[in-house]
Short mmCIF file of the C-alpha atoms (twelve columns), coordinates in Angstrom:
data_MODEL
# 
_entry.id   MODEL 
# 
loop_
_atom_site.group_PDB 
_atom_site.id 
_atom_site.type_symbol 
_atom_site.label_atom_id 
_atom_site.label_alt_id 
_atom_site.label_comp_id 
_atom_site.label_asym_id 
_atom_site.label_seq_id 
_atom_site.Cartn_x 
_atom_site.Cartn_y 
_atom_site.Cartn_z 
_atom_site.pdbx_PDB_model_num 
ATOM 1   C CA . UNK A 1   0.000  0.000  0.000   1 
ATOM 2   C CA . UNK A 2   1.168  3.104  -1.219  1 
ATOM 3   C CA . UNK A 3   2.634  6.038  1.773   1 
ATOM 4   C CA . UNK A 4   0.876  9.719  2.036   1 
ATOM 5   C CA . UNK A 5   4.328  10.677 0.810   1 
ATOM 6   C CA . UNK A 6   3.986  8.226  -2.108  1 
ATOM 7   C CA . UNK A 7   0.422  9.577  -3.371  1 
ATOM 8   C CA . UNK A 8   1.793  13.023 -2.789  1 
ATOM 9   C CA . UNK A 9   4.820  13.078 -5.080  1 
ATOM 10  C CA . UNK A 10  2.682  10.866 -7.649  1 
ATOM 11  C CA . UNK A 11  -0.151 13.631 -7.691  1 
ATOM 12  C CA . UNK A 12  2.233  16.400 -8.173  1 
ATOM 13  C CA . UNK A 13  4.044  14.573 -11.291 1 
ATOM 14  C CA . UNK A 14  0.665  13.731 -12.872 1 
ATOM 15  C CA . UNK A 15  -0.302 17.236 -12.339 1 
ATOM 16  C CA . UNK A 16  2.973  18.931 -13.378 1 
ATOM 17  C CA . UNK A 17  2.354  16.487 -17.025 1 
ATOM 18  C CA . UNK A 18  -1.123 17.941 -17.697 1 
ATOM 19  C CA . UNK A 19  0.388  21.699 -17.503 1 
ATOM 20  C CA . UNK A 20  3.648  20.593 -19.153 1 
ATOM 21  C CA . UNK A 21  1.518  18.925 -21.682 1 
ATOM 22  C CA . UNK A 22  2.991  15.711 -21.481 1 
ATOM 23  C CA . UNK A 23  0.786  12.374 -22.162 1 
ATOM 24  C CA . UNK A 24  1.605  9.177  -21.955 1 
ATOM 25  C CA . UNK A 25  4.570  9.668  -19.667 1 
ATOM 26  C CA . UNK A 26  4.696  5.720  -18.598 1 
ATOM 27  C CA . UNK A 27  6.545  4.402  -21.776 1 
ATOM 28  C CA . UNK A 28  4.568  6.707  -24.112 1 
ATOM 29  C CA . UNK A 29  6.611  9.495  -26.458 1 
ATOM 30  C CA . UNK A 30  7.282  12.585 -25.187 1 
ATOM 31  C CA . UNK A 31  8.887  15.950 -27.082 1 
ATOM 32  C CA . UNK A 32  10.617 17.913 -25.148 1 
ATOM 33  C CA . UNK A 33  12.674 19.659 -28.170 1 
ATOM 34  C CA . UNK A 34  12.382 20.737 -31.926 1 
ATOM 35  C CA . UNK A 35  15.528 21.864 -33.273 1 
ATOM 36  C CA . UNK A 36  14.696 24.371 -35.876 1 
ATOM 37  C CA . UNK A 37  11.291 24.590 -35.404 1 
ATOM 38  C CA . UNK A 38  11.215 26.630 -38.669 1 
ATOM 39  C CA . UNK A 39  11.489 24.694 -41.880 1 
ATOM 40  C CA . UNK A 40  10.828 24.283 -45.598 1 
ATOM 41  C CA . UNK A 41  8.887  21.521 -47.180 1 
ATOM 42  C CA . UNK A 42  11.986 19.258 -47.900 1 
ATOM 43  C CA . UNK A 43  13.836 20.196 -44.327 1 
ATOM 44  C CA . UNK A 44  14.863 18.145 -41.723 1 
ATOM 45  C CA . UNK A 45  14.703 18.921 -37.905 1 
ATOM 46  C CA . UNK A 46  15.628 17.205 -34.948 1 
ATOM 47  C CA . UNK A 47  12.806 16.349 -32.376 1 
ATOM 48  C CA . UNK A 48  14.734 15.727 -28.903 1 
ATOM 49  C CA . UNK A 49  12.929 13.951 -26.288 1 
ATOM 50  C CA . UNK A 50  11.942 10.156 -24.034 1 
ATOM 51  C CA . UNK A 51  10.620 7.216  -25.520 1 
ATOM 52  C CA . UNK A 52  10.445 8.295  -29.326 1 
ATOM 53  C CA . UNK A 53  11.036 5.058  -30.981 1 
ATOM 54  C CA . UNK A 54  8.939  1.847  -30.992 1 
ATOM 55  C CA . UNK A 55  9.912  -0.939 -28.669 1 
ATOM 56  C CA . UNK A 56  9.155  -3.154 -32.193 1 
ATOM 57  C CA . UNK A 57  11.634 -2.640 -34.889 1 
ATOM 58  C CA . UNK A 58  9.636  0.051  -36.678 1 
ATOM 59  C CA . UNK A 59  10.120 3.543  -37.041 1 
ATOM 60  C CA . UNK A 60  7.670  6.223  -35.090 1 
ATOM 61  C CA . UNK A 61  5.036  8.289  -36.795 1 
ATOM 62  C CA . UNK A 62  5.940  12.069 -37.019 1 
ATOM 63  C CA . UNK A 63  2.266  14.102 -37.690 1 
ATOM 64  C CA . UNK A 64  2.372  17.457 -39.268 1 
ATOM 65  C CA . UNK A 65  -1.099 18.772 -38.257 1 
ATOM 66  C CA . UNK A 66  -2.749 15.954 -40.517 1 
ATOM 67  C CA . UNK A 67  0.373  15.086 -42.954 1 
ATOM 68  C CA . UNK A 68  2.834  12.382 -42.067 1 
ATOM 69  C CA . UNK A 69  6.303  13.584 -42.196 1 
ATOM 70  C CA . UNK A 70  9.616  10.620 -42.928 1 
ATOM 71  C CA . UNK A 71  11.956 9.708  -40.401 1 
ATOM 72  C CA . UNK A 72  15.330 9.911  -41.032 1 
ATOM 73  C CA . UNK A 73  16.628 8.793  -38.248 1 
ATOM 74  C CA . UNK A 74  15.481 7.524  -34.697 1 
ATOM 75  C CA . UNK A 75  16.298 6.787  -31.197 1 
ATOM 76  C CA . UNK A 76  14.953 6.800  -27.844 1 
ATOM 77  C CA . UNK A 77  15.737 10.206 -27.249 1 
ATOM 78  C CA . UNK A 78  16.228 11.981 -30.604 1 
ATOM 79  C CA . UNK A 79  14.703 11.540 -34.020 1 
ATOM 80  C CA . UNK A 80  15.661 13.474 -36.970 1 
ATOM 81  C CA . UNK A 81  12.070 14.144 -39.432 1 
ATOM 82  C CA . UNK A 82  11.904 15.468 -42.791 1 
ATOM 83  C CA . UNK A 83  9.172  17.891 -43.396 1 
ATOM 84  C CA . UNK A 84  6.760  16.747 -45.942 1 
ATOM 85  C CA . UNK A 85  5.222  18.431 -48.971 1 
ATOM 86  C CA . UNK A 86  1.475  20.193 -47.799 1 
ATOM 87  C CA . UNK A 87  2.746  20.559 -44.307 1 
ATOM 88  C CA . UNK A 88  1.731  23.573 -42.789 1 
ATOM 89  C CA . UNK A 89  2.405  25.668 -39.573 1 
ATOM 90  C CA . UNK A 90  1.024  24.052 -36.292 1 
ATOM 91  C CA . UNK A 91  1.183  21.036 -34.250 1 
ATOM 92  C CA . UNK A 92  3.575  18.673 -34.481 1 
ATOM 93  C CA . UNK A 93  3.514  15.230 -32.657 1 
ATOM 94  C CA . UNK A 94  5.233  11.705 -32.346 1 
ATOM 95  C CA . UNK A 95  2.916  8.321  -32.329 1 
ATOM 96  C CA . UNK A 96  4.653  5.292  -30.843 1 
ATOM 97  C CA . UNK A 97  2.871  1.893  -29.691 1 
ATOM 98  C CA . UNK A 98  -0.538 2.923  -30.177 1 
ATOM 99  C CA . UNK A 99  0.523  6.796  -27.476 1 
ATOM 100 C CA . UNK A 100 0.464  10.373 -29.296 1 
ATOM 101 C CA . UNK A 101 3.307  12.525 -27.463 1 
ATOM 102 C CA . UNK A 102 2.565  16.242 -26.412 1 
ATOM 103 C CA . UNK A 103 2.009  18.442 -29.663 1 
ATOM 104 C CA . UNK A 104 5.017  20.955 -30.445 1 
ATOM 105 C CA . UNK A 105 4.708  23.964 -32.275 1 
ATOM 106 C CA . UNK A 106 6.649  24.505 -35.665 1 
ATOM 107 C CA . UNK A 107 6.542  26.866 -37.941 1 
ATOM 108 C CA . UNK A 108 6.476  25.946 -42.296 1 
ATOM 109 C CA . UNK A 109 7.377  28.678 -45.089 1 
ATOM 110 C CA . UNK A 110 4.462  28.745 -47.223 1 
ATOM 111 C CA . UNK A 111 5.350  28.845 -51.231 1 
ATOM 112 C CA . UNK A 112 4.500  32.559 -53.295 1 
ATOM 113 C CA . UNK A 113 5.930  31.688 -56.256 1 
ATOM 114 C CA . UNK A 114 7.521  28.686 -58.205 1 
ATOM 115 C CA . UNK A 115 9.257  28.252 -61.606 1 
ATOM 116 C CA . UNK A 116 11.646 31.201 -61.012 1 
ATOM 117 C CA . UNK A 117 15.407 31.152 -60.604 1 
ATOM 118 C CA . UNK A 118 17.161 33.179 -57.979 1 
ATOM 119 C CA . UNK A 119 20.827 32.767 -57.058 1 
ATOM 120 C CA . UNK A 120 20.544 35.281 -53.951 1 
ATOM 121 C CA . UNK A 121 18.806 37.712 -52.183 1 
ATOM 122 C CA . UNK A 122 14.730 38.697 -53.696 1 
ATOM 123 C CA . UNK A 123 14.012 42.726 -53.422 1 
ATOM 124 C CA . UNK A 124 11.438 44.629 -52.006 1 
ATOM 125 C CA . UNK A 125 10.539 47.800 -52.397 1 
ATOM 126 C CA . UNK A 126 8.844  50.714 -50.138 1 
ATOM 127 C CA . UNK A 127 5.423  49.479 -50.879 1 
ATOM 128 C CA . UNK A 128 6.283  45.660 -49.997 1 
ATOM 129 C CA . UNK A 129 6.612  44.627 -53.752 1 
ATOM 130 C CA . UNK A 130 8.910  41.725 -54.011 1 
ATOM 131 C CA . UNK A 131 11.399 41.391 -57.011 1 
ATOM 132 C CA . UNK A 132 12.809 37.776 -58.089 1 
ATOM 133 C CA . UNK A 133 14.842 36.995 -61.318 1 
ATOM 134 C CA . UNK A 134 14.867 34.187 -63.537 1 
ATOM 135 C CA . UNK A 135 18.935 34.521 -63.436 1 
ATOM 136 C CA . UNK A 136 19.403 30.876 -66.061 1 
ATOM 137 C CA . UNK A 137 22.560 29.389 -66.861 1 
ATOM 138 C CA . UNK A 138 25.592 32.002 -67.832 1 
ATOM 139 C CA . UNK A 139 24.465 33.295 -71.649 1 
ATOM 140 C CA . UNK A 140 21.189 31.669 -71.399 1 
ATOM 141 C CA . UNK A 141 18.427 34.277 -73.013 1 
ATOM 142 C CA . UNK A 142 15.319 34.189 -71.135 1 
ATOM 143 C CA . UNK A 143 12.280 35.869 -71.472 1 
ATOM 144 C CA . UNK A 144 11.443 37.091 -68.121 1 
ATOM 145 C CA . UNK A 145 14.657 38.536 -66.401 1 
ATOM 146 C CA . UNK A 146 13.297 39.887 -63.464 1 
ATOM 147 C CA . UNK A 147 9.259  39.107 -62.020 1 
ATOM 148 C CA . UNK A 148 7.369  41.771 -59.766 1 
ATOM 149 C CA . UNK A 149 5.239  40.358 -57.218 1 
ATOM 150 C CA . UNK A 150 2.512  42.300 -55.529 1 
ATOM 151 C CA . UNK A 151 1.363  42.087 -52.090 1 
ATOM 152 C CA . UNK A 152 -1.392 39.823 -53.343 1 
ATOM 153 C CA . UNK A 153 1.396  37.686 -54.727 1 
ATOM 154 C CA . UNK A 154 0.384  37.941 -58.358 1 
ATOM 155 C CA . UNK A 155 3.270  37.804 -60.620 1 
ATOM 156 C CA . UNK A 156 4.185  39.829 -63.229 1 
ATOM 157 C CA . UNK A 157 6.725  40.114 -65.817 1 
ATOM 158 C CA . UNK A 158 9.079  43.343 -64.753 1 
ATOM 159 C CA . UNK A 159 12.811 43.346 -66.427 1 
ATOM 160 C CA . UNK A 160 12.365 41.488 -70.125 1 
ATOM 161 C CA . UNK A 161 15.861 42.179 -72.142 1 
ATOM 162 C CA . UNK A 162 18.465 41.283 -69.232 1 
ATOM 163 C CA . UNK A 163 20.888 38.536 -69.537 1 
ATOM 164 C CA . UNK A 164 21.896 36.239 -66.672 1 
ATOM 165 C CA . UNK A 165 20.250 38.920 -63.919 1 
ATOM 166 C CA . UNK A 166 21.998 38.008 -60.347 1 
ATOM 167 C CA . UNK A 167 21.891 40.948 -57.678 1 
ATOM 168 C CA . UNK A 168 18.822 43.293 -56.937 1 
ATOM 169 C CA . UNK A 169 19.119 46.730 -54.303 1 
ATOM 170 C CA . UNK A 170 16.527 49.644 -53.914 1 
ATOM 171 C CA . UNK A 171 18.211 53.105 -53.398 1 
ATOM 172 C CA . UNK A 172 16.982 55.535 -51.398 1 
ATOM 173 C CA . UNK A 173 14.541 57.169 -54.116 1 
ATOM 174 C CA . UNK A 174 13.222 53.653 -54.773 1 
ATOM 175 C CA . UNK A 175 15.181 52.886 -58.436 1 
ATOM 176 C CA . UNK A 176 15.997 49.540 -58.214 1 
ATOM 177 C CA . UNK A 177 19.836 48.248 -59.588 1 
ATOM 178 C CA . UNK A 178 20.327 45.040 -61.001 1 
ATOM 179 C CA . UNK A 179 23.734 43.277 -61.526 1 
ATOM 180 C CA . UNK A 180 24.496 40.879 -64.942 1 
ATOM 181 C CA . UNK A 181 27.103 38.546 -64.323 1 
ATOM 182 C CA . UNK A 182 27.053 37.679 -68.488 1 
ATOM 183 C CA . UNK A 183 28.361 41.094 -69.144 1 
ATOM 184 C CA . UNK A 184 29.499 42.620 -66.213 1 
ATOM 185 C CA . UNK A 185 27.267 45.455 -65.907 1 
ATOM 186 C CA . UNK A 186 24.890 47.195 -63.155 1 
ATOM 187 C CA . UNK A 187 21.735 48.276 -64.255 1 
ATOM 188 C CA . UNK A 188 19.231 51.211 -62.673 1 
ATOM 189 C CA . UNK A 189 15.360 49.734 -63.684 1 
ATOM 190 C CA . UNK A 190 12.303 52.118 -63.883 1 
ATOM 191 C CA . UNK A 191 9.247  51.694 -61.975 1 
ATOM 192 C CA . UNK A 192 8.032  50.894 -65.521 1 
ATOM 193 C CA . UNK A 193 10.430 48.089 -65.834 1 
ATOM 194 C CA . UNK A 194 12.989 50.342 -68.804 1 
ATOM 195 C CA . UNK A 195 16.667 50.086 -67.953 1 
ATOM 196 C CA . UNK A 196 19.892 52.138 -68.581 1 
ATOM 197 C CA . UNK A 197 23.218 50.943 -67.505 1 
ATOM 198 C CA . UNK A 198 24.558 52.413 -64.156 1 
ATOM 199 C CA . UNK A 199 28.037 51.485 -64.903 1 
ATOM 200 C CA . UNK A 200 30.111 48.957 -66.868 1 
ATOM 201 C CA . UNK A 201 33.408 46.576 -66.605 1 
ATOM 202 C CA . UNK A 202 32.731 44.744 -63.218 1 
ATOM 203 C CA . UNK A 203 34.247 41.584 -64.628 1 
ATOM 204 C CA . UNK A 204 31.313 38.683 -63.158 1 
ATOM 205 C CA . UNK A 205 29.226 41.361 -61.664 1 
ATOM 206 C CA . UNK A 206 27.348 39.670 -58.839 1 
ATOM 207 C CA . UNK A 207 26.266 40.979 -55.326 1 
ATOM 208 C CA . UNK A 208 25.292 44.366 -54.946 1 
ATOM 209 C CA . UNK A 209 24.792 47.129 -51.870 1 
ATOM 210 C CA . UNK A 210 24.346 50.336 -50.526 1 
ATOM 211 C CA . UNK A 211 26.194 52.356 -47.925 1 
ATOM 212 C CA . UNK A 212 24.540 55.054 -46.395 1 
ATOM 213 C CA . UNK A 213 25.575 57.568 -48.143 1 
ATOM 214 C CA . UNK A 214 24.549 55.837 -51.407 1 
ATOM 215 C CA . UNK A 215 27.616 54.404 -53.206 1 
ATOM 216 C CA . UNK A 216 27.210 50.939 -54.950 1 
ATOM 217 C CA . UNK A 217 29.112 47.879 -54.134 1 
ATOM 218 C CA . UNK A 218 29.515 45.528 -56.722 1 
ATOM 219 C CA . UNK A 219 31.231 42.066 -55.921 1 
ATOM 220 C CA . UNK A 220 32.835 40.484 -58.696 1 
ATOM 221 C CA . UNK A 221 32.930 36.777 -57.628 1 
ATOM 222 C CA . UNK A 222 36.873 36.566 -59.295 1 
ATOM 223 C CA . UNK A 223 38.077 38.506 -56.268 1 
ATOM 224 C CA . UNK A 224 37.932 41.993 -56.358 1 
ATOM 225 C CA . UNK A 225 34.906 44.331 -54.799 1 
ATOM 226 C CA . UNK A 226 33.834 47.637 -56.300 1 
ATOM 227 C CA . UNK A 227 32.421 50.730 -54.986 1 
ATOM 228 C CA . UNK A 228 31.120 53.344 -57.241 1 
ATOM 229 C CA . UNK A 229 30.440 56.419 -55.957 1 
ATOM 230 C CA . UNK A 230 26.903 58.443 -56.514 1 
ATOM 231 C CA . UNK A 231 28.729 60.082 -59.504 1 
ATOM 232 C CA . UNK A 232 29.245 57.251 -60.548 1 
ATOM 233 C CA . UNK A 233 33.650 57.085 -60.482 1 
ATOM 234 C CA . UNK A 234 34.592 53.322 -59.941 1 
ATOM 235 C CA . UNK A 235 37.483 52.468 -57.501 1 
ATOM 236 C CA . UNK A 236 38.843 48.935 -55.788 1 
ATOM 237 C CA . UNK A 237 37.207 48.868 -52.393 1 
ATOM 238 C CA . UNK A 238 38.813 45.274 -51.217 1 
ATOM 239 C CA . UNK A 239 39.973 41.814 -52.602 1 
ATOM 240 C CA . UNK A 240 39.070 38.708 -51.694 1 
ATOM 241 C CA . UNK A 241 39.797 35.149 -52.359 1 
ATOM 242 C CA . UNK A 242 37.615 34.361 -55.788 1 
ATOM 243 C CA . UNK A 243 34.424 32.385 -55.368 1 
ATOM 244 C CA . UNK A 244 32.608 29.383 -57.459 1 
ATOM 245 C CA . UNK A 245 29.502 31.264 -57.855 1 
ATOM 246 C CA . UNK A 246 29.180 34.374 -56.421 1 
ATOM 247 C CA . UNK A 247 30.226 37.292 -53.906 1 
ATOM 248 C CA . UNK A 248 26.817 38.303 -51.826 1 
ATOM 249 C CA . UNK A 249 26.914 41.512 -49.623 1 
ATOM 250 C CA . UNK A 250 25.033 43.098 -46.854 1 
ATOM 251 C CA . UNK A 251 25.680 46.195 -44.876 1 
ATOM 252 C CA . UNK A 252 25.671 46.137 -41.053 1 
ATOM 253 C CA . UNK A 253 24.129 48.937 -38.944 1 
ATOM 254 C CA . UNK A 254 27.552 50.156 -38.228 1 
ATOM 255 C CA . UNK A 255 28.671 50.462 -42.181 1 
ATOM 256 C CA . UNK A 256 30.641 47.467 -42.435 1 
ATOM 257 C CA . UNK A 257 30.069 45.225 -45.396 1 
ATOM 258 C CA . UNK A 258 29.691 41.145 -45.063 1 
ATOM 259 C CA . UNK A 259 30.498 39.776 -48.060 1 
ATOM 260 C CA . UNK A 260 29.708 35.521 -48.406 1 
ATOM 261 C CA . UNK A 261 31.294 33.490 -51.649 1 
ATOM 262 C CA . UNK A 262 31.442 29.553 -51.660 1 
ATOM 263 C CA . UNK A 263 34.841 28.826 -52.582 1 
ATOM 264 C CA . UNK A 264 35.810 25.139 -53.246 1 
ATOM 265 C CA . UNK A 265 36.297 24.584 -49.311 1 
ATOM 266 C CA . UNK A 266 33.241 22.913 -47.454 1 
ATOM 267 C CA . UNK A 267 34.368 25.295 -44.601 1 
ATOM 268 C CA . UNK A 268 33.972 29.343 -45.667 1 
ATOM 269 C CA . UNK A 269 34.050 32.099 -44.831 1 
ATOM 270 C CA . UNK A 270 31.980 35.528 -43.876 1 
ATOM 271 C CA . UNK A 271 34.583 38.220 -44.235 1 
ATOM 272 C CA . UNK A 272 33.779 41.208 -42.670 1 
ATOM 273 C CA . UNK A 273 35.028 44.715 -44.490 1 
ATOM 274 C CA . UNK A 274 35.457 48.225 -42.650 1 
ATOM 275 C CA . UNK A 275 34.643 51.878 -44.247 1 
ATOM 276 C CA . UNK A 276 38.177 51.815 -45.029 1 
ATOM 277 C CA . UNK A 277 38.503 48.409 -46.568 1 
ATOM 278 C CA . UNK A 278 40.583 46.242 -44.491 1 
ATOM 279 C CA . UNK A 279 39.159 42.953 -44.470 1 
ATOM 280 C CA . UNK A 280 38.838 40.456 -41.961 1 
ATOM 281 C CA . UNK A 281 37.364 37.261 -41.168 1 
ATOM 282 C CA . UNK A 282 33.743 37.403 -39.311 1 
ATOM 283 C CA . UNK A 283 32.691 33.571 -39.305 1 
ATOM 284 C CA . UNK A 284 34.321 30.625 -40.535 1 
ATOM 285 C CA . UNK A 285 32.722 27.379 -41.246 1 
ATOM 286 C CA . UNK A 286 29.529 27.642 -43.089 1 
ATOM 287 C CA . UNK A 287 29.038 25.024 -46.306 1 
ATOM 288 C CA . UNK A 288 28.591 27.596 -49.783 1 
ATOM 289 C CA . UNK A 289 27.371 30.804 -47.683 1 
ATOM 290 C CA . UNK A 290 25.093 32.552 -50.167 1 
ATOM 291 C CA . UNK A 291 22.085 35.244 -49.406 1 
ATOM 292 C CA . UNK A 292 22.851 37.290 -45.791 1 
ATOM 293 C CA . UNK A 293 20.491 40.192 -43.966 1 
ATOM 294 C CA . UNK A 294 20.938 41.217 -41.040 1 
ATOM 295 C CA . UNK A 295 18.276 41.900 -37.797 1 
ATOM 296 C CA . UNK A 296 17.355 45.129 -36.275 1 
ATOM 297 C CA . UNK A 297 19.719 43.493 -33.187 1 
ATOM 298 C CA . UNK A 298 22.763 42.680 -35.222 1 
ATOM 299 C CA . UNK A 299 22.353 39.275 -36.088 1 
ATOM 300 C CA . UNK A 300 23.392 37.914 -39.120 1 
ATOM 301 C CA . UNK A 301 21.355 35.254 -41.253 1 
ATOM 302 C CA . UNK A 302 23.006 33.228 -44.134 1 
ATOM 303 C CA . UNK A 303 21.584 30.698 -46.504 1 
ATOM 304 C CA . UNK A 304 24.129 28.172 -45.634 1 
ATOM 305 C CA . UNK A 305 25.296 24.659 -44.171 1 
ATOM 306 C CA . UNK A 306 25.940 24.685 -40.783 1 
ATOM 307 C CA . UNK A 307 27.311 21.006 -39.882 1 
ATOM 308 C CA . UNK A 308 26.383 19.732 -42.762 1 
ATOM 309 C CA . UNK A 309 22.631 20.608 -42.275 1 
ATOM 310 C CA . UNK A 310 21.414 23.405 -44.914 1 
ATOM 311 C CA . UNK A 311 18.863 26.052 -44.229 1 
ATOM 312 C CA . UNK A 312 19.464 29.627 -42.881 1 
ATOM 313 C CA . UNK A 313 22.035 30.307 -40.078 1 
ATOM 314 C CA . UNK A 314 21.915 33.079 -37.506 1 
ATOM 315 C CA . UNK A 315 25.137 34.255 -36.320 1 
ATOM 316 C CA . UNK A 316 25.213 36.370 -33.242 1 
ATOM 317 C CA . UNK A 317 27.398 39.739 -33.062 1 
ATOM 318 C CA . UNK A 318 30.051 37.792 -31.044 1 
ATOM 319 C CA . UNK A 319 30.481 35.143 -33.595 1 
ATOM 320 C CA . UNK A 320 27.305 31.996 -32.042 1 
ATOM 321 C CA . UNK A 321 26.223 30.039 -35.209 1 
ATOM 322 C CA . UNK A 322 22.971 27.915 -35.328 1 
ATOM 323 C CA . UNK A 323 20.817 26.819 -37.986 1 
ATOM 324 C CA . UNK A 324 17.624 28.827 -37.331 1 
ATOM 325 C CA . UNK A 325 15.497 27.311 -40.391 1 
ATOM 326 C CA . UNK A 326 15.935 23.954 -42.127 1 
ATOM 327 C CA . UNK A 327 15.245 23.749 -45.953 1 
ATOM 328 C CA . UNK A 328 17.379 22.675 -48.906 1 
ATOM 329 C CA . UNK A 329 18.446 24.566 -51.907 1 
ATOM 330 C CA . UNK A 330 18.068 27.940 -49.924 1 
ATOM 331 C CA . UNK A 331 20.387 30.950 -51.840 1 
ATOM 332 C CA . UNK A 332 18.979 34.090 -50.216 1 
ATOM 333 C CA . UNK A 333 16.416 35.741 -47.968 1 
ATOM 334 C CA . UNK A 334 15.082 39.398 -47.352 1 
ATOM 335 C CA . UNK A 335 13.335 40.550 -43.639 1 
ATOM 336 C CA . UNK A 336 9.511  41.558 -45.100 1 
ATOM 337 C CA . UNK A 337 7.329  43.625 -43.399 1 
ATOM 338 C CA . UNK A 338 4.918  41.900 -40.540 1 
ATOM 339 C CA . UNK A 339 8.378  41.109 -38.653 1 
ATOM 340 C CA . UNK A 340 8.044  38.085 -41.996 1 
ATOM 341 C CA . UNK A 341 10.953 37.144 -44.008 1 
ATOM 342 C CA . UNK A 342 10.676 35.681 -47.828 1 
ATOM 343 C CA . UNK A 343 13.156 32.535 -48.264 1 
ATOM 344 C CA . UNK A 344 14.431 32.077 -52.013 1 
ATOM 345 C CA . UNK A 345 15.174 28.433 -52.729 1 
ATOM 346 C CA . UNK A 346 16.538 28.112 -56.389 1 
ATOM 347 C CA . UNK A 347 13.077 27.856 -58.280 1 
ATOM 348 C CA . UNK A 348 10.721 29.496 -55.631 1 
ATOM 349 C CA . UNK A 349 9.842  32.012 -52.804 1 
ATOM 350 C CA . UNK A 350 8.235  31.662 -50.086 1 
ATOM 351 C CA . UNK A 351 6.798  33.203 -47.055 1 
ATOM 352 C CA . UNK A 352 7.576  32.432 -43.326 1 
ATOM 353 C CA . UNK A 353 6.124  33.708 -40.204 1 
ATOM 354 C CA . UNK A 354 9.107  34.611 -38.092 1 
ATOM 355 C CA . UNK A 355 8.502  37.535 -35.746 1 
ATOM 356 C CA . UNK A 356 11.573 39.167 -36.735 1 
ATOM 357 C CA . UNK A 357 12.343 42.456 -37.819 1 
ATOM 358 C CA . UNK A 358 14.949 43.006 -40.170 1 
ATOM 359 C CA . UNK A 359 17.465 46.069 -40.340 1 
ATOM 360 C CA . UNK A 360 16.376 48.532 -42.919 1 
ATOM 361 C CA . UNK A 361 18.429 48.371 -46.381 1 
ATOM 362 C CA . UNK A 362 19.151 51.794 -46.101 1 
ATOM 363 C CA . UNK A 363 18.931 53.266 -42.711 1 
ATOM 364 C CA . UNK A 364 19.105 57.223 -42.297 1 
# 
């Protein structure tokens, strides 16, 4: 017969379950962790917790609101998921042996638009217009350089007669600049969607930025980055190792310039560049660093690999790295309004929920 004591500490455990959540804590599943709990259709997360596989050789259930997700891998106390196609933001559980674990929340980017081809960063503009480009292979002719999508996410052709468009910015008046890596130009676009060229001989023009005070940075991904000022003169800002792809840039609230470019190492670099030039190493390790924005707190985000897992990576002022959204194929991102953000994969955008707010492209 069970003590006072006994009932006592058995009441207070069931009763510390039901506000925890918990169910079926005697040899049921139980979640205790989702590791990111922010993913793309494709991703895979890590779900941390007791009792999570099967006492039968068979893998556990993972439930995405009402869409089965595949396990990767399982244990006991960890099981890596992949997030399935139609999953949406909400509830996620683990069945084992007939029990449902305690529902955790996680977050899914939901799809705007498919069929495109970024290879960084989307735009948007004052008026939360996004801008995506249909970069193709280098010389490929398409017909659509450069799509508009309105807040009601219909898409329209914008830019028709670019070739192999890479890099967008807004400045300050709202002209948007577009960089060619075919011909190694920079081109200002018109609200109606006409272009001029902005300036010329930037080798494999890729990433592009604005300081403050309005000059351009161009990256040209075989190692050197430009700065043109607002009369347009063209000097050597800083040199860098050459990249595979491409250079991508971002400007910190401070007015020093991140520049990412996947070299042939698995283990890269974010090199951080002063007013003045010097460069210096921010971050090292990331697998083919592409997009970056920073946070109104200083954090940067990368569409990278962070130990081998791909997604978007937030890396603290001081230099902390984790992998803050899982998805493959990511290349860029851009902070949206609605503390939102809009992920670029390399043939779609989409939209995720992120209560974050994102440092202004071109603060005062």
């Amino acid at each position: 017969m069970l003590g006072l004591a006994t009932l006592c500490s058995v009441f207070l455990m069931s009763l510390s379950d039901r506000i925890l959540g918990r169910k079926n804590v005697n040899g049921g599943p139980r979640i205790d962790a989702i590791v990111p709990a922010l993913a793309l259709a494709g991703g895979e997360i890590r779900i941390t917790g007791s009792g999570l596989r099967p006492r039968e050789l068979v893998r556990p259930k993972v439930r995405f609101g009402d869409v089965e997700g595949s396990v990767v891998v399982s244990s006991d106390a960890f099981l890596v998921a992949r997030v399935p196609e139609g999953a949406t933001s909400g509830a996620l559980v683990v069945a084992t042996d007939g029990h449902v674990s305690n529902a955790q929340p996680v977050k899914v980017a939901v799809p705007i638009a498919e069929n495109l081809h970024p290879v960084t960063n989307p735009a948007l503009d004052a008026e939360g217009n996004l801008y995506v480009t249909f970069s193709g292979s280098r010389g490929q002719k398409v017909p659509v350089a450069i799509f508009k999508i309105d807040t009601n996410y219909t898409v329209k052709p914008f830019v028709v007669e670019m070739m192999n468009a890479t890099s967008m910015a807004f400045d300050r008046q709202g002209m948007l600049y577009a960089s060619s890596r075919y011909d190694g130009a920079v081109y200002r676009v018109a609200p109606n969607g006409s272009m001029t060229t902005y300036a010329e001989g930037m080798g494999v023009a890729t990433g592009i930025a604005f300081d403050r005070e309005q000059n351009l940075y161009v990256g040209d991904r075989s190692g050197t980055i430009f700065k043109i000022s607002r009369d347009q003169q063209v000097f050597v800002f800083a040199t860098l190792e050459p990249s595979v792809s491409a250079y991508h840039l971002a400007f910190n609230a401070h007015g020093d310039l991140f520049v990412t470019g996947p070299t042939t190492s698995s283990f890269d670099h974010v090199y951080k560049i002063a007013p003045n030039g010097t460069v210096s190493t921010f971050y090292k390790g990331l697998g083919r660093p592409q997009g970056l924005a920073f946070d109104g707190e200083g954090n940067l985000y990368v569409a990278a690999s962070l130990a081998g897992k791909r997604g978007i990576v937030k890396i603290t002022p001081d230099g902390k790295a984790t992998l803050e959204v899982a998805g493959h194929g990511l290349v860029g991102l851009a902070f949206a309004p609605g503390r939102s953000v809009v992920l670029a994969t390399t043939d779609a955008v989409h939209h995720l929920a992120w209560n974050i707010q994102g440092l202004p492209l071109l603060p005062e």
